[in-house]
C-alpha positions as CSV (number, residue, x, y, z in Angstrom):
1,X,-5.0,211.8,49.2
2,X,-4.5,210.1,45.9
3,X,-1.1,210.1,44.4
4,X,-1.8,212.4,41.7
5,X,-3.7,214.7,43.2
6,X,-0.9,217.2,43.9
7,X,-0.1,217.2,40.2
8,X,-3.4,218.1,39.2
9,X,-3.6,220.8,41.6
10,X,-0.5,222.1,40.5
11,X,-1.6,222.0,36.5
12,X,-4.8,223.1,37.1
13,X,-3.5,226.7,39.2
14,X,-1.3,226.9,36.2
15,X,-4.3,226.5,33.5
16,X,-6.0,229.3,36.1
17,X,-3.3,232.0,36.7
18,X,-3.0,233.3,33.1
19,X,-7.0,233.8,33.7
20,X,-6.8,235.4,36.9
21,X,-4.6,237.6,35.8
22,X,-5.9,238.5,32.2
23,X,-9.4,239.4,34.6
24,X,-7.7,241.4,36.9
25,X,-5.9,243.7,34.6
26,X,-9.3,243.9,32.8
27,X,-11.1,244.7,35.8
28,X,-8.6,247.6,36.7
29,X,-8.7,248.8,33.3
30,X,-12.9,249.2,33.6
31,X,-11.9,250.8,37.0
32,X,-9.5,253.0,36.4
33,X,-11.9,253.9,33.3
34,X,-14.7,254.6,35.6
35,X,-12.3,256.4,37.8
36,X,-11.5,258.8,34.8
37,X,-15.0,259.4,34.3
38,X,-14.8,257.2,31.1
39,X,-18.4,254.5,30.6
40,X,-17.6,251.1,31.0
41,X,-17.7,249.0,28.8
């Protein structure tokens, strides 16, 4: 394991969690839409 590995690791799940999160809350809002009876879109 290189030396900067960990770092990278580290800034790269930070680039990735405000994603994550903006698609999860996206993808409960389509399901809780479809839940409703509401189309997806």
């Amino acid at each position: 394991m290189t030396r900067g590995a960990e770092g990278e690791g580290a800034l790269a799940g930070a680039a990735a969690a405000p994603r994550l999160a903006a698609g999860g809350a996206l993808y409960y809002a389509s399901y809780r839409g479809e839940m409703a009876g509401e189309p997806s879109r």
